[in-house]
C-alpha positions, -999 to +999 in steps of 0.1 A: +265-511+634+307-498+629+306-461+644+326-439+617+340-427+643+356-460+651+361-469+611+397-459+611+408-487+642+390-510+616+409-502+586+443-503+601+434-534+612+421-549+582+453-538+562+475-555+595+458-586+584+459-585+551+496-580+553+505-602+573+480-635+557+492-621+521+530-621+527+519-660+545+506-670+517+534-659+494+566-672+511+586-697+495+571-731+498+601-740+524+589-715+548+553-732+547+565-770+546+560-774+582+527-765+587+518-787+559+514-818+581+479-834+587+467-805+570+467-783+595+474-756+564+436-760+556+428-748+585+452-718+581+434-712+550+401-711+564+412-686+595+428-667+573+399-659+550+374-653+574+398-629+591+407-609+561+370-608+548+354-601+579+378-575+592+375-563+554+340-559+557+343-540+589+367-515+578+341-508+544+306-507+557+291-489+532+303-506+503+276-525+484+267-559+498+259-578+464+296-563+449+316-574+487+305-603+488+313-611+453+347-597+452+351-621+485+346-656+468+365-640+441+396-635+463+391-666+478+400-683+443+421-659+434+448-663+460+452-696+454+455-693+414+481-666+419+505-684+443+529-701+415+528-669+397+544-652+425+564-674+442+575-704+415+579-726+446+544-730+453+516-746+434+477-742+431+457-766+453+427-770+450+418-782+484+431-748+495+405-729+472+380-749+494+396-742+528+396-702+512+362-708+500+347-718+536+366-692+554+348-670+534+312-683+547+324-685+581+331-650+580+300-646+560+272-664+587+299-644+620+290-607+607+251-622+597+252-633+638+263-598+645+245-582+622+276-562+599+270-581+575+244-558+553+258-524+538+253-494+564+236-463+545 
């Protein structure tokens, strides 16, 4: 269980996270080109979800599990269906929607394991 008292070191480090994984994701498609090789971006893709979604669900205990969880796999497509519309030098991939997708459950079965992952009333 997250002590409210410790809530606010979660949040600021959920929105470090998100800041820096959302400005990664939207660079220009020159910036990214290198880590492109042997697909090592999948894996960025994966860490990169199950960081933002587990911190995420750290930092907001007591929002409900069902709507969370839900908004996560929603992100998790979402990301990836929004790239070209922000930067026009990247393009959707579907293989990154799966990479997104499993980050997601990773961070999904880590807070089970630990127990954070139900809402705290």
């Amino acid at each position: 269980m997250i002590s409210p008292r410790h809530l606010w070191r979660w949040r600021l480090l959920c929105v470090l996270c998100w800041s820096a994984v959302l400005a990664g994701i939207y660079v220009p498609k020159a910036v990214v080109q290198p880590f492109e090789s042997g697909h090592f971006d999948k894996v960025l893709h994966l860490g990169a979800l199950a960081a933002m979604v587990g911190l995420a669900r750290c930092a907001l205990p007591r929002f409900p599990t069902w709507l969370f969880w839900s908004l996560a796999v929603l992100l998790a497509f979402a990301l990836e269906v929004l790239q070209p519309i922000v930067q026009s030098s990247r393009a959707f991939n579907g293989m990154d929607v799966v990479a997104n997708m499993v980050g997601v459950m990773i961070a999904a079965l880590a807070l089970w394991l630990a127990g954070l992952s139900r809402r705290v009333v």
